[in-house]
N, C-alpha and C positions, 0 to 999 in steps of 0.2 A: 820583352822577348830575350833568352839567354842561348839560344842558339838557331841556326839559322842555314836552308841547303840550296848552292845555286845549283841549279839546271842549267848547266851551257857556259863555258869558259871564255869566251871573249875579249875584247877590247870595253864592252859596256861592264861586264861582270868584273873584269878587273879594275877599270876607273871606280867603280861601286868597294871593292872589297880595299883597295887603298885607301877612299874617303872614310869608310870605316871605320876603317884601323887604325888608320891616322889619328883619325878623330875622338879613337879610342870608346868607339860607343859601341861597338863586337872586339873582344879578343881574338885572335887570331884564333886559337884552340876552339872558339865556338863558330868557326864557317867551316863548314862543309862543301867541296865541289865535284860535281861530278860534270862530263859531257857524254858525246857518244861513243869517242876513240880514240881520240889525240891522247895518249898518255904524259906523254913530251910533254902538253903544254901543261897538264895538271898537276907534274911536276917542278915544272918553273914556277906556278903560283906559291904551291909548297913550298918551295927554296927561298922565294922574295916575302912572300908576307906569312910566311909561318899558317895558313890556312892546311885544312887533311881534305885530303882528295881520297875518292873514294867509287868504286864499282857497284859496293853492298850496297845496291839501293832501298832492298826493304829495310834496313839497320836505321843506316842514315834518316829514310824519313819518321822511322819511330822512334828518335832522338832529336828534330827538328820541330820548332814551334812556328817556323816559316818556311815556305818554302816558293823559292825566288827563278821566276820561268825567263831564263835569258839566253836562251838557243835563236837560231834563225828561223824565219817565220816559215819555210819548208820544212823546217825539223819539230813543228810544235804539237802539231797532232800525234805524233806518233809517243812522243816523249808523254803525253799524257794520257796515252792507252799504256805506257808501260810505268808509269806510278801510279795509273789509277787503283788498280789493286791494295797498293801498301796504306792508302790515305784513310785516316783517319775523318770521320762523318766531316770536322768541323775542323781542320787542320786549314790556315788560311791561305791564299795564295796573292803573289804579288809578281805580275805578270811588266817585263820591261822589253816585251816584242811587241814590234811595231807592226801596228793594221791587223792585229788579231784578236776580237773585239770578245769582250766580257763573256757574250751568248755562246761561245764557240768556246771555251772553255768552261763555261758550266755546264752543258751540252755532253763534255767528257766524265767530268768530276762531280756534277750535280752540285746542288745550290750549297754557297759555303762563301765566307765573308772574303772579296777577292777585292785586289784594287788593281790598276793599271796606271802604268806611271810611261812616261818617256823622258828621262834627265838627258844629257850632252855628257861629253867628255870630258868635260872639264871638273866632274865630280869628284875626278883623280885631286883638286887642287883646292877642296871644298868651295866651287865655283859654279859646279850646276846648276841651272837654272830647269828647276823640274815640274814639269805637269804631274797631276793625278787627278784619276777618278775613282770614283767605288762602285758600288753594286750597290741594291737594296740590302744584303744580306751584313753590310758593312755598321757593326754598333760603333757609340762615339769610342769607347774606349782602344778599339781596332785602328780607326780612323789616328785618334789622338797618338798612336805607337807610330806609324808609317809618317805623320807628319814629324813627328821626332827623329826618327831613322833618315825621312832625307833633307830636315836641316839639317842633318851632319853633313854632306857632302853639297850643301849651296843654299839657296832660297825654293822654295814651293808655292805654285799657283794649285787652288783646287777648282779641275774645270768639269760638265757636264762629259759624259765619255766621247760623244760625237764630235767635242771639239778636239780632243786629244790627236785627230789629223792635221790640225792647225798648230795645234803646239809642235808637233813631230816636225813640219816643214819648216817652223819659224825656228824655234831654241833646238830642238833632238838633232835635227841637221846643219842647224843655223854655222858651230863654229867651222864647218868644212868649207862654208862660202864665205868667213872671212879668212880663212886659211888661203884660201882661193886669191881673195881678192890682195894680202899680204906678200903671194908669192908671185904676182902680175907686177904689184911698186915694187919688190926688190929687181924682178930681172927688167924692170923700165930703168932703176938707177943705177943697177950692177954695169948699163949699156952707157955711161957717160961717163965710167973710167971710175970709178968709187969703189972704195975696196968692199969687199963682202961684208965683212964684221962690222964696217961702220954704216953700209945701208940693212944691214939687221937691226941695227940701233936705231936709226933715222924711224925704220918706218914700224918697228914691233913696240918701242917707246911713246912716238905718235898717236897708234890707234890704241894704247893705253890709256893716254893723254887726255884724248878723247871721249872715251869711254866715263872716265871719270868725271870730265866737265859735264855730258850726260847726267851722271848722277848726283854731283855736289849740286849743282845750280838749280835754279828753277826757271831757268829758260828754255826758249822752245826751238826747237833744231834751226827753223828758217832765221831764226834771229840769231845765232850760233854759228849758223855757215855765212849772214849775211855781216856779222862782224870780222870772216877773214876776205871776205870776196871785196875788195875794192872796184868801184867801176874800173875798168880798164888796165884792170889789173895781174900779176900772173896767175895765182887762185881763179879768176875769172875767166881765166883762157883754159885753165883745166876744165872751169866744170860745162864751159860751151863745146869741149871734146865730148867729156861722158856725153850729153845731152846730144850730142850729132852723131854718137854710135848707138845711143838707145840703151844705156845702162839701164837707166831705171825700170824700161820694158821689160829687161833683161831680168834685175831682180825678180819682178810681178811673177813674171813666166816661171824661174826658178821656184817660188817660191808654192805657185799653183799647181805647177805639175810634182811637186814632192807630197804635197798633200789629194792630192790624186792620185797616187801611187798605192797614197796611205792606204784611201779607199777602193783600192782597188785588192791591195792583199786581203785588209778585213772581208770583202765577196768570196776572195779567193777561200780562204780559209771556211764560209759557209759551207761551203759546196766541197770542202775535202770529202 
């Protein structure tokens, strides 16, 4: 694919067009963005990664061999009564709005090889860890492009589409709850007199730390946490805290209701 048009300017559209470009698998000159009205913001992408922004939507998608649905899941129906016209029978689509399910855009646009993905943010840092699904209408060589387009900006699970609410709660939202959980140990150690810049070290270093022992070893989390937890130890007195406020409930419940959410936009979306 040599060129490529987002629909919808974002925070995802932008981590997407970074990893890209970065990664140098689109030139700048080959994305296209449009949204509904933010001019503002379509000129800061312009400014930063050399992307053309643009209004002429019939133009644009008849210079587009993809075209990338990354607006707010209120804004999705409408955005594709208003390209369905320019589209081309077989023009693909690659849909990165959450809970708004394959049926419901083929529904607009009719049958045409679509995939749906949900990456995280961190795709800005080719970090993404990305779902996707496809359609029946999806040949290997479609297939084989979109897995190539998002190892540029991370790794790629290819899941059935109905798990894609599971992915969205786990990885699409995942880094917001450890942002979460990063900005709870800084102001627990910013509160025992530690300067700022060095509890940003202590604990942004750590759960890198971490992360990585994850991946190098081949060990298993409870043998991992059970080599720093000492009986009677301080590691031990933290995790009888979490455990008597209910974190772990705490995740479950996070993690259930974002994927309940999921499915509850994709209904929403039937019934626009």
């Amino acid at each position: 694919m040599k060129h490529i048009l987002f629909i919808g300017a974002g925070s995802m559209a932008e981590a997407m067009i970074h990893g890209f470009t970065k990664q140098q698998v689109f030139a700048p000159s080959s994305i296209t963005v449009t949204n509904k009205q933010n001019e503002t913001r379509l000129q800061y992408l312009q400014t930063t990664y050399g992307v053309t922004p643009t209004y002429d939507i019939a133009t644009a998608i008849a210079q587009t061999e993809l075209v990338i649905l990354a607006m707010k899941p209120k804004d999705v129906a409408s955005s594709l009564q208003m390209i369905q016209p320019y589209l081309q029978p077989h023009t693909p689509i690659l849909s990165v709005v959450a809970g708004y399910a394959i049926e419901s855009i083929t529904s607009i646009l009719n049958e045409r090889p679509i995939a749906r993905i949900m990456p995280n943010t961190s795709a800005q840092i080719a970090m993404s860890t990305t779902g996707v699904a496809f359609n029946a209408c999806s040949d290997e060589t479609f297939k084989q492009s979109i897995h190539t387009m998002l190892r540029a900006i991370g790794s790629v699970v290819e899941v059935a589409e109905d798990q894609l609410h599971a992915v969205t709660a786990l990885s699409g939202s995942g880094p917001a709850y450890f942002y979460y959980v990063v900005e709870a140990m800084q102001a627990a150690g910013l509160a025992y007199g530690l300067p700022q810049e060095t509890v940003e070290k202590l604990v942004v270093e750590t759960m890198a730390g971490a992360a990585e022992m994850l991946k190098q070893t081949n060990e298993t989390l409870d043998i991992l946490r059970q080599k720093i937890t000492s009986p009677g130890g301080t590691t031990a007195a933290g995790i009888q805290a979490l455990e008597q406020h209910h974190v772990k409930d705490a995740f479950t419940a996070c993690v259930h209701d974002a994927e309940q959410k999921s499915r509850h936009l994709a209904k929403s979306a039937v019934n626009v």
